[in-house]
Every structure is written in C-alpha cells, then in structure tokens.
PyMOL Python script that loads the backbone (N, CA, C, O; Angstrom):
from pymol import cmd

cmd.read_pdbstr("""\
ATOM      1  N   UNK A   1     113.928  63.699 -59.515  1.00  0.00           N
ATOM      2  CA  UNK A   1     113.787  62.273 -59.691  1.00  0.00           C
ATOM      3  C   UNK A   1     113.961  61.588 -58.344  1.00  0.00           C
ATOM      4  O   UNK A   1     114.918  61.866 -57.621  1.00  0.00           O
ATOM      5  N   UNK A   2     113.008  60.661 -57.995  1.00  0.00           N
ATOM      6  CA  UNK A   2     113.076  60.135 -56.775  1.00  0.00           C
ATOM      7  C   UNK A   2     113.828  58.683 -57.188  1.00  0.00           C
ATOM      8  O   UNK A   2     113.617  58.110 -58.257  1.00  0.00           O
ATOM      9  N   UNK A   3     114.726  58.205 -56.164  1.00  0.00           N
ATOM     10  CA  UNK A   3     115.515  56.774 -56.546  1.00  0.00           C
ATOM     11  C   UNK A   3     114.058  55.572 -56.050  1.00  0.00           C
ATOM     12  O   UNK A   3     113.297  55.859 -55.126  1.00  0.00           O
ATOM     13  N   UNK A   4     113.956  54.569 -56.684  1.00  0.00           N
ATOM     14  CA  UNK A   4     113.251  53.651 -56.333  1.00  0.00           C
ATOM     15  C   UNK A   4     114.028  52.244 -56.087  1.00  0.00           C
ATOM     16  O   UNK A   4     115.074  51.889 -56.630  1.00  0.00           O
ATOM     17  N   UNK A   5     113.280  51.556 -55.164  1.00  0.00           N
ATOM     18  CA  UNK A   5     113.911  50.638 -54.783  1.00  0.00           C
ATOM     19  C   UNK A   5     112.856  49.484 -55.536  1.00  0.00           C
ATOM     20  O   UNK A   5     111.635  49.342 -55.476  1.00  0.00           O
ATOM     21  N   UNK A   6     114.054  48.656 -56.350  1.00  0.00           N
ATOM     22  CA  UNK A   6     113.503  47.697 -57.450  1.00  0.00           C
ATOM     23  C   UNK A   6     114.804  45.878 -57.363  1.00  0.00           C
ATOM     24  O   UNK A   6     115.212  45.012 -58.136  1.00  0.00           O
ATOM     25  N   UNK A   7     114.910  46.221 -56.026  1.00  0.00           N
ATOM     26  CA  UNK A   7     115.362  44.907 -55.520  1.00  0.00           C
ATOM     27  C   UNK A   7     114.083  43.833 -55.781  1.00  0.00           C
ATOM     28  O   UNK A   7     112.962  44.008 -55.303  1.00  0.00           O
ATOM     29  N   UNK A   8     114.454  42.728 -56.602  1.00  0.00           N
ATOM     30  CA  UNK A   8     113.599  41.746 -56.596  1.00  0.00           C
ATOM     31  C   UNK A   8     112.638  41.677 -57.878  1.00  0.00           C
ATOM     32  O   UNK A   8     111.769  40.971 -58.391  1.00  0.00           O
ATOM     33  N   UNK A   9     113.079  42.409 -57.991  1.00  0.00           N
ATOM     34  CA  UNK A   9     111.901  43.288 -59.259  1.00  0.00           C
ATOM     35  C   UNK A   9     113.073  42.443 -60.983  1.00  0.00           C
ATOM     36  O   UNK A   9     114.271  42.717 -61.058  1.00  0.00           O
ATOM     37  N   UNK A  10     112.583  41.784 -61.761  1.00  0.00           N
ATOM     38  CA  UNK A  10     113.036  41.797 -62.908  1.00  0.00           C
ATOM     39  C   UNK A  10     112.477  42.789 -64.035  1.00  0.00           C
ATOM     40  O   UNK A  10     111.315  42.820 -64.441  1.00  0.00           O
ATOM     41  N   UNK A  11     113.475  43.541 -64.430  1.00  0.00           N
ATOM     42  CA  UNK A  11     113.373  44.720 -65.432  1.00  0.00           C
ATOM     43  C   UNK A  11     113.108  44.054 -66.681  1.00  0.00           C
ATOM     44  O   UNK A  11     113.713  43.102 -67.172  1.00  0.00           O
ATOM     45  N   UNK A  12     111.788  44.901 -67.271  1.00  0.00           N
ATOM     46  CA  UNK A  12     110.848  44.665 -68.275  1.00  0.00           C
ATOM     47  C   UNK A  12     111.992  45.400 -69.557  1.00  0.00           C
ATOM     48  O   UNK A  12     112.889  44.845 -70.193  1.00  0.00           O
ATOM     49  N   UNK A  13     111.442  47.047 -69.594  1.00  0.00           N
ATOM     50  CA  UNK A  13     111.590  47.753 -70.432  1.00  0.00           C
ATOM     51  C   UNK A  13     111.658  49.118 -69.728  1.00  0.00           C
ATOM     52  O   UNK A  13     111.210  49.224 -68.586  1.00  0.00           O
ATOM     53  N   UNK A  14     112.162  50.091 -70.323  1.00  0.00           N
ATOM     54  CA  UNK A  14     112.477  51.459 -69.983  1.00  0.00           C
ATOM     55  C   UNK A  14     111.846  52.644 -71.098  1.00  0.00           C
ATOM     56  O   UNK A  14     112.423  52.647 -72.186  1.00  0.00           O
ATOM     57  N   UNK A  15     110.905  53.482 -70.956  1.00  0.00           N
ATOM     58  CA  UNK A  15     109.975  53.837 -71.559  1.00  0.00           C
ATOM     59  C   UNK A  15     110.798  55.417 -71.379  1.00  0.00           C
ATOM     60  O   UNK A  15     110.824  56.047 -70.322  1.00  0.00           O
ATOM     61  N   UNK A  16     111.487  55.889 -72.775  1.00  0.00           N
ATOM     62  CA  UNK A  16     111.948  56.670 -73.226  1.00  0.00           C
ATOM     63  C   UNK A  16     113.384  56.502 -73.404  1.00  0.00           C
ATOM     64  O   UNK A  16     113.936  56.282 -74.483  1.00  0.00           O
ATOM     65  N   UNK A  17     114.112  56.654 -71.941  1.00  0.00           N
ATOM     66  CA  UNK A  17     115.678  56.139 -71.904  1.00  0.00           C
ATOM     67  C   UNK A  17     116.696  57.236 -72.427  1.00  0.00           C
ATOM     68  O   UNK A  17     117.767  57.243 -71.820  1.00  0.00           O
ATOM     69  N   UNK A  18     116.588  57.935 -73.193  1.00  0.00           N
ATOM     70  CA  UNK A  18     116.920  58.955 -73.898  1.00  0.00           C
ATOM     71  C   UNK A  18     117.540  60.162 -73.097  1.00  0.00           C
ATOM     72  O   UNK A  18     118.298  60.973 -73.629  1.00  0.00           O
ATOM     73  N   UNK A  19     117.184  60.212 -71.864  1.00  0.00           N
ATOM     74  CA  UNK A  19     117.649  61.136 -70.801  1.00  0.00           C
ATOM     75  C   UNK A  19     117.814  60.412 -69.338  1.00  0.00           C
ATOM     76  O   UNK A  19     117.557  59.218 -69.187  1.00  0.00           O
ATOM     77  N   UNK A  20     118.322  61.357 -68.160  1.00  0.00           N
ATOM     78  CA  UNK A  20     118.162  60.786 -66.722  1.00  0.00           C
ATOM     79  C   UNK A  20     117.192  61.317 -65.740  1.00  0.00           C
ATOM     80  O   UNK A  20     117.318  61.671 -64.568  1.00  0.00           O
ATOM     81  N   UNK A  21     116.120  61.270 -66.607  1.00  0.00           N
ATOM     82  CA  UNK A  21     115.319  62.233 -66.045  1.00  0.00           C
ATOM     83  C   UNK A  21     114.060  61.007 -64.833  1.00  0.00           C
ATOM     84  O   UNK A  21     113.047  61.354 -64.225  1.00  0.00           O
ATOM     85  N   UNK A  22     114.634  59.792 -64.897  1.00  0.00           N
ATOM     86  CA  UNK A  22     113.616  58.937 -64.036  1.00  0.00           C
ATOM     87  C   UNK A  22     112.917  58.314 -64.512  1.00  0.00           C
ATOM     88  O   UNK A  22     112.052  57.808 -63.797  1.00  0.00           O
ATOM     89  N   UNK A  23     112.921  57.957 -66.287  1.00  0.00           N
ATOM     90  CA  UNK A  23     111.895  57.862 -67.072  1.00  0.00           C
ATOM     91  C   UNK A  23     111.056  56.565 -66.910  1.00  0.00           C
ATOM     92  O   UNK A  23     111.949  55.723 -66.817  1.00  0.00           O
ATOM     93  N   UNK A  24     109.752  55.827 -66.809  1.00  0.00           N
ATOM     94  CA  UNK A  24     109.189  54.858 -66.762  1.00  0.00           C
ATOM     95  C   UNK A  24     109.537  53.596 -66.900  1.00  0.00           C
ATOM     96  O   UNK A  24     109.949  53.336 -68.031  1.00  0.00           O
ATOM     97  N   UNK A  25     109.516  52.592 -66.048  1.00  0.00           N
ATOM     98  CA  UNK A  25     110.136  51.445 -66.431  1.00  0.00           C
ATOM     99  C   UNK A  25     108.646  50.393 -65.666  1.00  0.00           C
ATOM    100  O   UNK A  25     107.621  50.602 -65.019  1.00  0.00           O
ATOM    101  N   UNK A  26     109.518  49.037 -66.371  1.00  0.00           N
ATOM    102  CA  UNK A  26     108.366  48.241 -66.729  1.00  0.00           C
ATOM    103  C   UNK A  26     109.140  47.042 -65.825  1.00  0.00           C
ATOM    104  O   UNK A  26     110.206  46.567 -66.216  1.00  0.00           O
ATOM    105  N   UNK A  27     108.545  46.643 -64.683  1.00  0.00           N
ATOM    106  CA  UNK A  27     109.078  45.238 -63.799  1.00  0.00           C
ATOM    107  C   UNK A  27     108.297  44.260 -63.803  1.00  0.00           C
ATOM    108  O   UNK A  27     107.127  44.613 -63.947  1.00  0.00           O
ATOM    109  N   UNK A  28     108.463  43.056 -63.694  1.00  0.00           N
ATOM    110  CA  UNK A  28     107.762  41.545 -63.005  1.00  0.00           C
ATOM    111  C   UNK A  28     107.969  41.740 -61.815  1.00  0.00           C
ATOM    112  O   UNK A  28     108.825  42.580 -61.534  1.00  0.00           O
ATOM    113  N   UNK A  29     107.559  41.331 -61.184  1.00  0.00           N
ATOM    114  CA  UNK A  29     107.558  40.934 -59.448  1.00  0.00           C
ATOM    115  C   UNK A  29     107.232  39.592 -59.290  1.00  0.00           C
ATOM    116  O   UNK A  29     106.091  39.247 -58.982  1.00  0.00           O
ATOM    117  N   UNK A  30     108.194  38.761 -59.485  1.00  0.00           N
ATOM    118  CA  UNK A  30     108.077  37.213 -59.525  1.00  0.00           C
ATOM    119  C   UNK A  30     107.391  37.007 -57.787  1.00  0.00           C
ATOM    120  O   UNK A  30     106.667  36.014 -57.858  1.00  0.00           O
ATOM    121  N   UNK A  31     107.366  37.449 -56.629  1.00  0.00           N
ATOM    122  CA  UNK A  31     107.088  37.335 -55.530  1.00  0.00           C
ATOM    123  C   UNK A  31     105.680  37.748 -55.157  1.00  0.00           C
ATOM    124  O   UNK A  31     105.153  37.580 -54.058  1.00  0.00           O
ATOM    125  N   UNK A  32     105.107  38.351 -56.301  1.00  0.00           N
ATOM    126  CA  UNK A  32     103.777  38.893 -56.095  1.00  0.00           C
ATOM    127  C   UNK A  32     102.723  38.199 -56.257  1.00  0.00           C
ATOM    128  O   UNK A  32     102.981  37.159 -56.863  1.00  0.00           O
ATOM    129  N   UNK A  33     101.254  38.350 -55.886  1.00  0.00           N
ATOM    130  CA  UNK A  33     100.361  37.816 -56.291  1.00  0.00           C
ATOM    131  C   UNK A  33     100.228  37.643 -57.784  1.00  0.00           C
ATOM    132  O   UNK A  33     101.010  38.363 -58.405  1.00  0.00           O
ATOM    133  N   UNK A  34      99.526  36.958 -58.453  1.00  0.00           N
ATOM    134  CA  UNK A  34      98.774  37.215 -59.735  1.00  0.00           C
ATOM    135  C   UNK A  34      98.408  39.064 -60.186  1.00  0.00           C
ATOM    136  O   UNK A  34      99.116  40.008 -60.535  1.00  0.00           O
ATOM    137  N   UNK A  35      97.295  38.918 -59.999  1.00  0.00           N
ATOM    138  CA  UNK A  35      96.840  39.787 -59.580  1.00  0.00           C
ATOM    139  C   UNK A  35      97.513  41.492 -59.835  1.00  0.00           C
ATOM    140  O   UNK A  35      96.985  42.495 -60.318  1.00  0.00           O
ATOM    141  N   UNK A  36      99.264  41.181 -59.113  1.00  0.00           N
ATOM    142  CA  UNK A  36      99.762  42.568 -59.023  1.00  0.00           C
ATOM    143  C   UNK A  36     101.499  42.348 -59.142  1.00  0.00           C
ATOM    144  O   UNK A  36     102.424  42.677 -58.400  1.00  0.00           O
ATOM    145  N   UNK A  37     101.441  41.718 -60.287  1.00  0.00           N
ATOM    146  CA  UNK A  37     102.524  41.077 -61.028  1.00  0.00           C
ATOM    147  C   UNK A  37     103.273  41.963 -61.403  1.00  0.00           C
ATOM    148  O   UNK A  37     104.290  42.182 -60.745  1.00  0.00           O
ATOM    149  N   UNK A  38     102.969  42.762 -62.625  1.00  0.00           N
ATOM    150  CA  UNK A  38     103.051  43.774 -63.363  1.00  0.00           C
ATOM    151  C   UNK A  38     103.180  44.985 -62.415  1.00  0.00           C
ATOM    152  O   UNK A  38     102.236  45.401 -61.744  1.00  0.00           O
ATOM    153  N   UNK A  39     104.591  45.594 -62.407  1.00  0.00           N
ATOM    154  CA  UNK A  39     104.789  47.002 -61.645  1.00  0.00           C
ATOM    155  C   UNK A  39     105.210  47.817 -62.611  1.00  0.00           C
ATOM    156  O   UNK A  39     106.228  47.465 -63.208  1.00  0.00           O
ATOM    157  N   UNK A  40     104.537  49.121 -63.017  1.00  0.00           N
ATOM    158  CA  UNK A  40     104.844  50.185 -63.616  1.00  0.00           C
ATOM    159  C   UNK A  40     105.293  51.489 -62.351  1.00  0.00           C
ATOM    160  O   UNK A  40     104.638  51.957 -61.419  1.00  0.00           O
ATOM    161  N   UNK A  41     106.460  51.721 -62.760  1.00  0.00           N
ATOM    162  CA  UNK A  41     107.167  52.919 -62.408  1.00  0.00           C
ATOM    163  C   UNK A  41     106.919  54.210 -62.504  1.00  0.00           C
ATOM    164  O   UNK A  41     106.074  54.326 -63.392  1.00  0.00           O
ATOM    165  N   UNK A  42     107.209  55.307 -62.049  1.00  0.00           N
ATOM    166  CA  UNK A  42     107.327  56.725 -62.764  1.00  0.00           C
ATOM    167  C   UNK A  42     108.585  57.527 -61.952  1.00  0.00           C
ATOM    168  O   UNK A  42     109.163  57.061 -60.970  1.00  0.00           O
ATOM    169  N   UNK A  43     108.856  58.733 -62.532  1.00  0.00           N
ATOM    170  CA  UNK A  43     110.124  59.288 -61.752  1.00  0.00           C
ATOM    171  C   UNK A  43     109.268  60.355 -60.566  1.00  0.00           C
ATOM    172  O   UNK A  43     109.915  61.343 -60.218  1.00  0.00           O
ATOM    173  N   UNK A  44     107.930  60.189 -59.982  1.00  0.00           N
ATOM    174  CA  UNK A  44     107.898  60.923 -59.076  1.00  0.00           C
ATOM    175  C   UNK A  44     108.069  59.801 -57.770  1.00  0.00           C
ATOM    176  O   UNK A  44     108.022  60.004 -56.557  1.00  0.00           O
ATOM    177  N   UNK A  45     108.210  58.986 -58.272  1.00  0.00           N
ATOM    178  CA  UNK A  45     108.389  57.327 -57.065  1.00  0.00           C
ATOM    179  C   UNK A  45     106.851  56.706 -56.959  1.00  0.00           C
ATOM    180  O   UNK A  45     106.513  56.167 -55.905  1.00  0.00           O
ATOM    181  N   UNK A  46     106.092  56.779 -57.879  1.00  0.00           N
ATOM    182  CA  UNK A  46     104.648  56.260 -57.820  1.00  0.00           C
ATOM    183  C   UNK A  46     104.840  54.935 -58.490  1.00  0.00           C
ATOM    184  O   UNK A  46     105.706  54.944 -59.364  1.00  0.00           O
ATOM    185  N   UNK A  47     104.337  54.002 -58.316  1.00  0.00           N
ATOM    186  CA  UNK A  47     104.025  52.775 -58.725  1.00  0.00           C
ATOM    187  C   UNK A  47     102.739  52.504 -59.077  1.00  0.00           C
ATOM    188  O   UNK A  47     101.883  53.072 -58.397  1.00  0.00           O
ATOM    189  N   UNK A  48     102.266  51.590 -60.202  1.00  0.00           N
ATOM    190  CA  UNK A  48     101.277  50.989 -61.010  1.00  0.00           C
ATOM    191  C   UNK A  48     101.469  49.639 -60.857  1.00  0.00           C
ATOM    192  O   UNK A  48     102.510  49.158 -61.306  1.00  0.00           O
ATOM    193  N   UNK A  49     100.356  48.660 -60.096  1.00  0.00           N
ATOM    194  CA  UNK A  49     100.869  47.170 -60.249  1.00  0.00           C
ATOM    195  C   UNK A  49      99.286  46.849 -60.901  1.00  0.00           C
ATOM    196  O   UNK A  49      98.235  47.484 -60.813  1.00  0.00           O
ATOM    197  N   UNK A  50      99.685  45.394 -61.680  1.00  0.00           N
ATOM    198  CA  UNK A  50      98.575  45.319 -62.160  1.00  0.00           C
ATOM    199  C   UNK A  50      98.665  43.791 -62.780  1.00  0.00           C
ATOM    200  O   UNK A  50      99.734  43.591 -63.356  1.00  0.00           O
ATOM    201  N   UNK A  51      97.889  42.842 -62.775  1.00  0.00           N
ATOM    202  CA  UNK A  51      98.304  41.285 -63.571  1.00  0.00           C
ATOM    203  C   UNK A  51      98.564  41.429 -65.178  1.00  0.00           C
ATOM    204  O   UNK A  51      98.285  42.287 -66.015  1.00  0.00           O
ATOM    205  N   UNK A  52      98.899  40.802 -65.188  1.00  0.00           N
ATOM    206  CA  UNK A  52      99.098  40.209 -66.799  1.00  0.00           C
ATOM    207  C   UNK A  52      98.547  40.162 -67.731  1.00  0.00           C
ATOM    208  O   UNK A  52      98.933  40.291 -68.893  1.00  0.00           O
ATOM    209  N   UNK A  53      97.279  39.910 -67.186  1.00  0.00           N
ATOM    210  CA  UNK A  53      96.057  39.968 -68.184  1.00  0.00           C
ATOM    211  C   UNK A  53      95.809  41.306 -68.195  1.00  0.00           C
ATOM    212  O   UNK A  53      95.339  41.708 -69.260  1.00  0.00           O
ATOM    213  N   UNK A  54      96.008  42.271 -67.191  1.00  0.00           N
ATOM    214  CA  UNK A  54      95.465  43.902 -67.940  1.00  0.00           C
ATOM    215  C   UNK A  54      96.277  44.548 -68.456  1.00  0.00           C
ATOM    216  O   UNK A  54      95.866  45.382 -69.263  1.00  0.00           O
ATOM    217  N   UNK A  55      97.911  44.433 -68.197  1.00  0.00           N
ATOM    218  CA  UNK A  55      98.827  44.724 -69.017  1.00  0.00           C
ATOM    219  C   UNK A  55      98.533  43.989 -70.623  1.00  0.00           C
ATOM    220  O   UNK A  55      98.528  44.852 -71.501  1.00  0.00           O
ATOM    221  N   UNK A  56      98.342  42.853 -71.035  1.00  0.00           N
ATOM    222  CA  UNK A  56      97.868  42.057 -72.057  1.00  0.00           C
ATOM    223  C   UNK A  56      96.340  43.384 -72.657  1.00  0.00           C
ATOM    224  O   UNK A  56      96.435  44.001 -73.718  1.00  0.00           O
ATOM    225  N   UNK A  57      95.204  43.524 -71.773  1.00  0.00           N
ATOM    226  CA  UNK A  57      94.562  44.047 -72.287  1.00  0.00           C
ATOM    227  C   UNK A  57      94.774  45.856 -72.743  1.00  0.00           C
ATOM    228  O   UNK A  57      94.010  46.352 -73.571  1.00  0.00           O
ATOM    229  N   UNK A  58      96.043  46.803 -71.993  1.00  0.00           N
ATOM    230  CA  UNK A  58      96.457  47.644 -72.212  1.00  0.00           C
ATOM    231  C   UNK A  58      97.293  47.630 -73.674  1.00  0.00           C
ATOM    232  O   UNK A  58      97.090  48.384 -74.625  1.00  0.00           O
ATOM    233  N   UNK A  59      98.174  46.679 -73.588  1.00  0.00           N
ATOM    234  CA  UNK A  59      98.937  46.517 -74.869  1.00  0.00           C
ATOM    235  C   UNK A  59      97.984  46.209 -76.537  1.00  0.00           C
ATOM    236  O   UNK A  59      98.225  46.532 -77.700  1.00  0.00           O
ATOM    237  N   UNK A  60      96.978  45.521 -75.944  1.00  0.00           N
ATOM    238  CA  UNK A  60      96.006  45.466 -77.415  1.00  0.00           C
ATOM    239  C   UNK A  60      95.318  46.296 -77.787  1.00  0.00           C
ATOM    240  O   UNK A  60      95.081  46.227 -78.993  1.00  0.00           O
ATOM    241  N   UNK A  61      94.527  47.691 -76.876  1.00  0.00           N
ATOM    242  CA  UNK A  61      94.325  48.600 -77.224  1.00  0.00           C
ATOM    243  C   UNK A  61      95.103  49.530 -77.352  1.00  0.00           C
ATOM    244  O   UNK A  61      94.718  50.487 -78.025  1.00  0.00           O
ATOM    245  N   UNK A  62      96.341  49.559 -76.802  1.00  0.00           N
ATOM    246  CA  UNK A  62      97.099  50.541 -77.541  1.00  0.00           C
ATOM    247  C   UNK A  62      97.754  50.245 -79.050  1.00  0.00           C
ATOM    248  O   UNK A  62      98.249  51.148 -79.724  1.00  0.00           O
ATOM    249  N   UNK A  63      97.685  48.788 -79.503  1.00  0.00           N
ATOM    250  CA  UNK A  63      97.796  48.486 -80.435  1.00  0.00           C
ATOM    251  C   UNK A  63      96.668  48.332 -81.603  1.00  0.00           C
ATOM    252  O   UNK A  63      96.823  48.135 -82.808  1.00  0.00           O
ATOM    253  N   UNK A  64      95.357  48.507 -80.751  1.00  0.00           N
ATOM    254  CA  UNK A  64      94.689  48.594 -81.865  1.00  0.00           C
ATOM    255  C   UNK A  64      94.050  50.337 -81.949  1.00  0.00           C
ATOM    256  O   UNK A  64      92.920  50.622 -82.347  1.00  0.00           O
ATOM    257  N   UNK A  65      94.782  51.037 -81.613  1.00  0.00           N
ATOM    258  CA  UNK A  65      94.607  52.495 -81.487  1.00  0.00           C
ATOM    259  C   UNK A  65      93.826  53.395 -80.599  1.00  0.00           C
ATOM    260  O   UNK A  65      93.773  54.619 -80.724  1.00  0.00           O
ATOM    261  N   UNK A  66      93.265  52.731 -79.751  1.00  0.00           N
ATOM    262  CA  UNK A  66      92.707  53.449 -78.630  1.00  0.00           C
ATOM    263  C   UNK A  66      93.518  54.745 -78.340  1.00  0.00           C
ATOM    264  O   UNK A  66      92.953  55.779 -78.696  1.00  0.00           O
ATOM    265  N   UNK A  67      94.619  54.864 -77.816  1.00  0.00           N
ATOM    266  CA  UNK A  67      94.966  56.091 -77.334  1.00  0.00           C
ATOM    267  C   UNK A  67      95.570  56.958 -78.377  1.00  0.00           C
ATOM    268  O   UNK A  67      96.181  57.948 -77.975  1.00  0.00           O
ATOM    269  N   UNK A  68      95.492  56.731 -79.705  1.00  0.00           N
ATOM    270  CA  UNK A  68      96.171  57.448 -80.957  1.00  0.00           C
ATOM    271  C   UNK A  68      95.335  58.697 -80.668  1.00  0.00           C
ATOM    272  O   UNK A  68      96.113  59.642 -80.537  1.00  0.00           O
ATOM    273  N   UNK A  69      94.366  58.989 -80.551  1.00  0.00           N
ATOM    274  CA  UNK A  69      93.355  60.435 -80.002  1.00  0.00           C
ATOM    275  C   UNK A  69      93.775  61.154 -78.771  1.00  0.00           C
ATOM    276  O   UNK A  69      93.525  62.345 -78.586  1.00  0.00           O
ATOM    277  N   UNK A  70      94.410  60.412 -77.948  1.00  0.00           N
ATOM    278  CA  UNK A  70      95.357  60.922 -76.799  1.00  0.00           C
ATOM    279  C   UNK A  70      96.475  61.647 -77.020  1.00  0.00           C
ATOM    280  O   UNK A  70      96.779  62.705 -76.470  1.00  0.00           O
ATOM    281  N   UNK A  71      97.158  60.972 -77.945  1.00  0.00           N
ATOM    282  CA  UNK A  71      98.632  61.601 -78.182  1.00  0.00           C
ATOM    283  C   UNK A  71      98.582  62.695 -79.100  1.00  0.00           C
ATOM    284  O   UNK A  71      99.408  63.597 -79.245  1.00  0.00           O
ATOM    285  N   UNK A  72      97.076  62.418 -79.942  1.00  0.00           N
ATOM    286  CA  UNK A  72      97.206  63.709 -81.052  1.00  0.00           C
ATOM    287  C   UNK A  72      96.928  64.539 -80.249  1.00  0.00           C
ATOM    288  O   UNK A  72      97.505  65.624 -80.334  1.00  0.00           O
ATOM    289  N   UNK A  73      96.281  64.391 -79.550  1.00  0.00           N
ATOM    290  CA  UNK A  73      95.392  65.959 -78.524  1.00  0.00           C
ATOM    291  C   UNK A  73      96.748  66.847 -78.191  1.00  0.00           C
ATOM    292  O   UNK A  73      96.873  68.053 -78.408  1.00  0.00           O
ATOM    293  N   UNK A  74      97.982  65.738 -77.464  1.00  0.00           N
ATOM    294  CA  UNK A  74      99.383  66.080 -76.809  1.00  0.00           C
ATOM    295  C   UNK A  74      99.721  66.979 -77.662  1.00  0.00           C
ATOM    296  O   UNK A  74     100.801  67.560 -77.551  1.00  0.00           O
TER     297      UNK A  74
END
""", "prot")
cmd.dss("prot")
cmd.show_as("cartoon", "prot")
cmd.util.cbc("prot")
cmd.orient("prot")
C-alpha cells in the first residue's frame, strides 16, 4: 500500500473499508478546476480525477446496471 497525500482533499467515501489494505476512496478537490473535481484513489498511489458531471454519469449507469455483466464475469 502506497500512503497518499490527500491534504486539501475533502473525503467522499471509502470503497470497501473492511481491511488496511489501501482500499479506494472518493475526494472533492475544492481547489480544482471543474473539470477535475472529482479524485478517485487506489492503493497502488494512482489517481482518477474527473468533474461532476461524469462521476454523475458513472453513478447512473452503474445504477441502471451497466456493469452488473462485469461483476458477474468476476
């Protein structure tokens, strides 16, 4: 697990939590553009930034089942 530096960063959500294994977390970046608002985490120290509106458009297809064929495959 790599430590990340998330000064500045307001914490969303933590995607598993269940262990200390680095697990995914979900930030705002109030200092950021539009644009690259939205920072997704991982425990190899990689970052995902992305606006609002595609986080908005990620969350409705995963809610309207887009990736349910993903996870069954898993």
């Amino acid at each position: 697990m790599i430590h990340q530096d998330t000064t500045g960063l307001q914490h969303v959500a933590t995607f598993c939590g269940q262990c200390n294994c680095g697990c995914p977390e979900l930030y705002l970046d109030p200092a950021a553009d539009d644009d690259r608002r939205v920072v997704i985490t991982d425990d190899f120290g990689q970052r995902i930034r992305m606006s609002l509106g595609q986080l908005a458009d990620l969350v409705a297809d995963a809610r309207n089942g887009v990736l349910d064929e993903v996870l069954a495959a898993g």
